[in-house]
N, C-alpha and C positions, 0 to 999 in steps of 0.2 A: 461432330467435327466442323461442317458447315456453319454451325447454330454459334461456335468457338470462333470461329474468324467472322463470323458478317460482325457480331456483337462488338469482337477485342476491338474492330477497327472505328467504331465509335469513341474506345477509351484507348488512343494509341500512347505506346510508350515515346517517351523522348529519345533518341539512338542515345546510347552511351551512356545513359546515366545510372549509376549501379546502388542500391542499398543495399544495406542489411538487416536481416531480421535480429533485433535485439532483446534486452527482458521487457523492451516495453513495446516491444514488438517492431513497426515503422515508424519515424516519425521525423519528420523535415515541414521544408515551408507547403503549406498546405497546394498552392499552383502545383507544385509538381509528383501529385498525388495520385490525382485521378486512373492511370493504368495502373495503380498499387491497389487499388481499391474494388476495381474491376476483378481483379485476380485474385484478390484474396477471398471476394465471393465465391470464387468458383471453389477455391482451396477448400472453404470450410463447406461446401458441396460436396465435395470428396472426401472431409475428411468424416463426416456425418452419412453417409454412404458407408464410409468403409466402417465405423465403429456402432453403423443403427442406431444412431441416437442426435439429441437434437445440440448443435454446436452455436457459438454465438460470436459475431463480431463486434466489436465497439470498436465506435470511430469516435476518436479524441486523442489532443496532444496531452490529456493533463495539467500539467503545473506550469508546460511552455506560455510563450508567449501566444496573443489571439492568433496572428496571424498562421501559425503553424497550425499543425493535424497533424492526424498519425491513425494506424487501425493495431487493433490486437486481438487474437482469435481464440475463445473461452471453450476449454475440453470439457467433454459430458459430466463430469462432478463438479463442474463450475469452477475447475481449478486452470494453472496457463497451458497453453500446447503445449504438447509432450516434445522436449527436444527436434527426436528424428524428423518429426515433420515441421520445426523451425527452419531446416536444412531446403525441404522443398518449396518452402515462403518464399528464400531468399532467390532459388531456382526460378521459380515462377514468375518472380517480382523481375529478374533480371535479364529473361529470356526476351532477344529483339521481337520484333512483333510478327514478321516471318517463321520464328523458331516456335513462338507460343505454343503452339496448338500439337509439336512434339513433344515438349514440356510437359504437358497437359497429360498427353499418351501415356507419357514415360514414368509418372506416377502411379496412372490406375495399374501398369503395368508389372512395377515393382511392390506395389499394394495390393495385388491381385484385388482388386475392386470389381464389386459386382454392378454396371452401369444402370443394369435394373430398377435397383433399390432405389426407395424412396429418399428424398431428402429432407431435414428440417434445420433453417436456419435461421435464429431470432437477431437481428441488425439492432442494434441501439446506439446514441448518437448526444452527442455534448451538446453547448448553448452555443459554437463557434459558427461564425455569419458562413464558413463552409463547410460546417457537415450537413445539410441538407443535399447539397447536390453529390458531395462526396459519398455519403450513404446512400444515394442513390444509385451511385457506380457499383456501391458495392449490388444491391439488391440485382445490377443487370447480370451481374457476374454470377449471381446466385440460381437467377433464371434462364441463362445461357444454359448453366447444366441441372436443372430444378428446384426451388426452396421458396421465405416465409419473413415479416418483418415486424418490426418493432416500436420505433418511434422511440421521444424521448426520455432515455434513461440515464442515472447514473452509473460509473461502469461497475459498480458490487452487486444492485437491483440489477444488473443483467446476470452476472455472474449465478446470482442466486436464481432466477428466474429458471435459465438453464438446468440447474442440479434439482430445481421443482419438476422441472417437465420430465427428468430423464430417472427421478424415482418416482413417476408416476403420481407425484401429491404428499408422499409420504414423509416430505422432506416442507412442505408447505405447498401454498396455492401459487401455480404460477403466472402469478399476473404483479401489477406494481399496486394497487389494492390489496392484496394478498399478502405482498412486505409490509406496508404499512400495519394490517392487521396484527398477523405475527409479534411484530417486534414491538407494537405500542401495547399489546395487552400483556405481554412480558414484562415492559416496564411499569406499568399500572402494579401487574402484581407484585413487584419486587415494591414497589415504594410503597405498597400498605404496612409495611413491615418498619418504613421511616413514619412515627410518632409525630404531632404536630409540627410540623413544616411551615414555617410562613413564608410569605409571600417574597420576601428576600431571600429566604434558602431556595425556593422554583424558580429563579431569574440568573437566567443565562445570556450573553449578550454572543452570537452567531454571526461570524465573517461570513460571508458564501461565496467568497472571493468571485464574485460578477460570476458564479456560472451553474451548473446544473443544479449542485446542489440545494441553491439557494431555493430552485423551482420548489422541489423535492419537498422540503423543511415545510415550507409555506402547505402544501398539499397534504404533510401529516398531519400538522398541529391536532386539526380536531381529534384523532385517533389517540392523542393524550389525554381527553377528560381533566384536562387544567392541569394535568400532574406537573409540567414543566410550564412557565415562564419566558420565552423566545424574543429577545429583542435580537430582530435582522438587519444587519448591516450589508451592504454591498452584495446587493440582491439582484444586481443584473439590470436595475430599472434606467441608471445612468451611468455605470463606471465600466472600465476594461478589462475583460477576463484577465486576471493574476495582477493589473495592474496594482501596485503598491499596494498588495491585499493578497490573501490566503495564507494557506501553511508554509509553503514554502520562502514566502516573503517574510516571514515572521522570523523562523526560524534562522535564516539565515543572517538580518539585518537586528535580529534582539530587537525587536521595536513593534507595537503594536499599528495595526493598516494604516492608514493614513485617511483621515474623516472618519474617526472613530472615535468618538465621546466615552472615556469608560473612567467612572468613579475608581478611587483606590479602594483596594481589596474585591473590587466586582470580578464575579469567574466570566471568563469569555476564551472561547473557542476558535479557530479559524481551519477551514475546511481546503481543500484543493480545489483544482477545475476543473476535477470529475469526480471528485468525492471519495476519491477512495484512503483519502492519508489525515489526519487533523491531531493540531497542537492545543495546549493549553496555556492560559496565559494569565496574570494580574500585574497590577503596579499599588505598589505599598505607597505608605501614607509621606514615605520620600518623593514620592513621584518614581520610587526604582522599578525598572521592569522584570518579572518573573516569570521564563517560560519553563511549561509542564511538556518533556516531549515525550515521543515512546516511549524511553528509559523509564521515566514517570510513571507514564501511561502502565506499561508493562506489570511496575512492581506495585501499584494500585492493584491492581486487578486481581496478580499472581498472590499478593496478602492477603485480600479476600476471600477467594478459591480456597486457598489453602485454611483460611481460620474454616470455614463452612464445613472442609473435608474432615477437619479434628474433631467438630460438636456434633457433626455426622456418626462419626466413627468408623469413616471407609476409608480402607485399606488403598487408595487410588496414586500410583506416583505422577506426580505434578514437575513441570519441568520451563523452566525460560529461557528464549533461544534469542539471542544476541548478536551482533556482529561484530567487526572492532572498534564500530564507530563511537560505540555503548558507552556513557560514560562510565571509569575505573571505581565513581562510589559506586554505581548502582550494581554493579557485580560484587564490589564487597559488600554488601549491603545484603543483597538477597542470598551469597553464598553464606555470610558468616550469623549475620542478627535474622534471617527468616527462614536459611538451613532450607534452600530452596534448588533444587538442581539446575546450573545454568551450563547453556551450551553455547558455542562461539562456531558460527559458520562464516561461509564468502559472502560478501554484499550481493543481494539479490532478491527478492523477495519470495521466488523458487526455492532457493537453499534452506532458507528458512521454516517456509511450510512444509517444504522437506523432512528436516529434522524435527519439526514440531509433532509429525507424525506416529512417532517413535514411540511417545507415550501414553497415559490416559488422558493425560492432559498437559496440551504444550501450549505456551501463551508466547507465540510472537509480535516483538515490534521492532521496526527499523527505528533509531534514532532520529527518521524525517517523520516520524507520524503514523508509517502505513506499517497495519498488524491486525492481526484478532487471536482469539482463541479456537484450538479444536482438540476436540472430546471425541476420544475414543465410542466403536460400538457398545463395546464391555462398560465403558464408563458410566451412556448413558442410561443403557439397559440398568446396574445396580443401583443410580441414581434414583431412580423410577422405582424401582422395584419397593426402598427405603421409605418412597414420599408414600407409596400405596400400602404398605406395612400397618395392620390394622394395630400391632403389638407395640411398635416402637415408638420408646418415652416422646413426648413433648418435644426436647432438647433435638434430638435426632428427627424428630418429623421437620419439624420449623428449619434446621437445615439444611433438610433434601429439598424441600419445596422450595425454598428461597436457591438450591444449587437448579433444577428444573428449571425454573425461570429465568435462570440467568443463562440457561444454553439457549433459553429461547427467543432470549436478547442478542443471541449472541451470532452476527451474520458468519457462518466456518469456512465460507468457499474465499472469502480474499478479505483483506482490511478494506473497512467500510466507514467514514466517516459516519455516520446518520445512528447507524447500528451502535459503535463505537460511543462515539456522544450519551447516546441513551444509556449504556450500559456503567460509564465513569458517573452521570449524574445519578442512575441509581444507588450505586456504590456509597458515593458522598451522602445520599441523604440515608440510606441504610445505616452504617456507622455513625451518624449524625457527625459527618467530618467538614471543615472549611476548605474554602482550595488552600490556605496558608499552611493548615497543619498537614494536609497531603504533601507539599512544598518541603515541610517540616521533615519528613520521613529521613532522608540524606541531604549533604549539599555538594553538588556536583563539583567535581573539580573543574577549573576555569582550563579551556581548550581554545585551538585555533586550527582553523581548516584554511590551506592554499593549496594555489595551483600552479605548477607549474609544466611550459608551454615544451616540445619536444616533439623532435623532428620524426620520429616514430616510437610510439606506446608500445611496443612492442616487447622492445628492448626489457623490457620490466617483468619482473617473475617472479610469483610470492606462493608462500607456502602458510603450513598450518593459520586457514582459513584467514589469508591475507595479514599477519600479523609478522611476517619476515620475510624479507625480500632475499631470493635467491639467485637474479643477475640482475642490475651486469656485480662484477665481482668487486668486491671491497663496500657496494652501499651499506650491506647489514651491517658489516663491522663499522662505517665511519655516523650509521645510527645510532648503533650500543652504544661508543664511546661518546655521543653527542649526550642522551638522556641522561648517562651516568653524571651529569655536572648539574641534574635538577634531583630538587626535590619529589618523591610522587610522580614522578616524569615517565610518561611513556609517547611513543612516537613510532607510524607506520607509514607505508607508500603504497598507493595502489594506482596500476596503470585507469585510467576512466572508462567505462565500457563505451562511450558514445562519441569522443573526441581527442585527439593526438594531445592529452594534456597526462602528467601526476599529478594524481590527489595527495597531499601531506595531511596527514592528521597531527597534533600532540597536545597535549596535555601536562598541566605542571602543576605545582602546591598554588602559584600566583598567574595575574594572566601576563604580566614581566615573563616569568619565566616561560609559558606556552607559546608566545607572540616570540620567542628568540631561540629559543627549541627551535619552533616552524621554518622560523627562516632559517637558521644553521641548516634544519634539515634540506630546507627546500634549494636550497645552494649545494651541497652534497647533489642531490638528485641532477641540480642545472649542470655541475659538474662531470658526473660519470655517467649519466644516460640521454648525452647530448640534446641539453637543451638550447634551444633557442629564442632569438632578439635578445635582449638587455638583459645582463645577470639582475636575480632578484632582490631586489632593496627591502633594507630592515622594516619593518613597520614600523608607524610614528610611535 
């Protein structure tokens, strides 16, 4: 109790200033972090207490701008905090600094917590000029009620680190040596199965959008035995974390980083600023740009899975779990030409691995980059059982073995750029495929994402996993009858988890048509769910 006030008062809150814990946990301008940071150590103190096992924090804003941070707190499988105790985050985060230390009570209380037990808590932390002192708040807030720290990481090598410690090894080494190992001798094994490879097909050109990952990348390489090819771009030595660079910037602006030299048809990648989300990308010999996102990403992956499981001949259902952001080919595409089960949840990165659980094998990815795969017990157990099988033909061994190493490429606790990466370049050189012809698979219908501003998101209510809006009254119908005047048209709205804005989505045969969809729609929405400033103007 004492050990709780002398410490908080070191990291005071500001009076009045309230967050909430959201999927990405906190995250605002990094200044006014510090009593967030403090508290969430104690939290994951408690909550590693209450579950025996070792919980992990990362501090990073991600794909924000430098000057932001943010922390988010990793449960014993490596997977996000469980809900209920999102609840006490925001409790703890918001409690004046007089009240703290009831707050505090009032959890072990309701957790029946045993104060006793030991704690274990691994801290890891971005390249931003403030998470050294910020992860340092957290560390006091760890040691106010007892735990353990980490240094620099990306946030998936934490993620994964965690679910090392807490199955004892059995799950890998938990150290970031240990990742490296892991997942570079996975990819070695999978590419002895790619036939002469030259030196053009290994060369890959690496955004690291100025921040962890770039570290990261540079500190595997030798753990590939030449397999890959790594030309690094915006490596942290001179540019601005996200500035005109990463996934996000790619994705959103169709244009590759900015001081980025890239031959037409070269494959090149761009990562986030914590690594956990990454796009694909070329430009044709037009000079046109071609990005590869999740949707891509996804049905890459889920078509090789699935040829593997055929020449296997296991019985294993395979399933891709989507949202509504997903482009409309890439759900025709896997539901009708590769007869593959797709699922549509809420935007989230939780919903998703959620649902992906469901199966033997569910391959999620958010249409911004962030996904991976996960393999069922049963899955991996018959897998294994197939590649050990002193009986079975040729055809079915060289399957299961190439299926084994691709779970062992395969980071399952969260989407992981690094992991991710290795795994698409195996792929490609396995099939002996180009990124064009990967490109080749569908073509995305042309979309448009806006935003519009609204005096409370609230107001906004959507149903079968955000794809129909249920207040205020009249938007669904003045959506339907808007989509019905396009081709291929479809269009949604979703309140923003982070900011009083709606997101518009839509999609059309042309991007005429999606550019004028969005805005009809987005006018609707400024319309009946009180928007404000200046109604929304057409696009050029």
């Amino acid at each position: 109790q004492d050990e709780v006030l002398k410490q908080s008062a070191l990291h005071p809150k500001p009076a009045g200033l309230c967050l909430q814990y959201g999927t990405a946990g906190f995250r605002t301008n990094a200044k006014q972090l510090d009593h967030i940071m403090f508290r969430m150590g104690m939290l994951a103190t408690l909550r590693s207490k209450k579950t025996q096992a070792t919980i992990g924090v990362m501090v990073t804003a991600s794909h924000n701008p430098e000057e932001d941070n943010g922390v988010k707190l990793v449960d014993p499988m490596g997977e996000m905090l469980t809900p209920a105790w999102e609840d006490y985050a925001t409790q703890l985060a918001n409690a004046e600094q007089d009240d703290l230390a009831r707050a505090v009570k009032e959890v072990i209380q309701k957790e029946a917590i045993d104060m006793s037990r030991e704690a274990n808590v691994f801290v890891g932390k971005d390249t931003r000029s403030s998470s050294p002192a910020l992860s340092q708040a957290v560390i006091d807030g760890v040691s106010a009620l007892g735990g353990h720290n980490y240094g620099l990481v990306t946030t998936p090598q934490l993620h994964y680190m965690v679910w090392c410690q807490n199955t004892k090894g059995k799950y890998g080494e938990a150290t970031v040596e240990g990742y490296y190992r892991k997942h570079c001798q996975a990819y070695v094994q999978l590419t002895k199965n790619a036939s002469n490879r030259t030196d053009d097909q290994k060369h890959l050109c690496v955004d690291g959008a100025n921040g962890i990952g770039a570290l990261k990348v540079r500190e595997m390489e030798h753990h590939l035995q030449k397999g890959l090819q790594i030309s690094l771009f915006n490596d942290g030595s001179k540019g601005k974390l996200n500035h005109q660079c990463g996934a996000d910037f790619v994705k959103v602006q169709q244009k590759p980083p900015a001081d980025i030299e890239i031959n037409p048809g070269e494959r090149c990648c761009s990562f986030d600023g914590d690594a956990d989300r990454i796009v694909y990308y070329y430009t044709d010999s037009d000079g046109r740009f071609h990005l590869l996102d999740g949707d891509k990403i996804a049905t890459l992956i889920s078509t090789f899975l699935k040829e593997l499981l055929t020449q296997a001949g296991l019985d294993l259902n395979i399933a891709v779990v989507q949202t509504a952001y997903a482009n409309g080919s890439s759900t025709l595409y896997l539901e009708n030409t590769m007869k593959v089960i797709v699922k549509c949840t809420k935007t989230g990165v939780k919903h998703l691995h959620h649902e992906a659980q469901k199966f033997d094998i569910g391959v999620y990815f958010e249409a911004n980059g962030h996904g991976t795969v996960l393999f069922s017990q049963a899955a991996v157990e018959k897998i294994q059982q197939l590649a050990e099988d002193a009986n079975s033909d040729d055809t079915k061994k060289r399957a299961a073995l190439l299926l084994q190493s691709t779970v062992n490429v395969i980071n399952q606790t969260v989407g992981d750029a690094i992991s991710d990466m290795l795994l698409i370049e195996a792929i490609l050189a396995v099939r002996g495929m180009t990124v064009q012809q990967w490109d080749a698979m569908y073509t995305d219908l042309p979309n448009r994402q806006l935003k519009v501003k609204v005096s409370d998101r609230r107001v906004i209510d959507t149903t079968d996993a955000e794809r129909r809006a249920v207040s205020p009254a009249g938007l669904q119908d003045a959506i339907d009858s808007l989509v019905k005047k396009y081709r291929q048209a479809r269009s949604f709205v979703r309140p923003s988890g982070t900011e009083d804005v709606v997101r518009v989505y839509a999609e059309a045969e042309t991007q005429e048509s999606a550019d004028a969809l969005a805005h009809e729609v987005s006018l609707a929405v400024y319309r009946l769910a009180g928007g404000v400033g200046d109604e929304p103007k057409p696009l050029q």
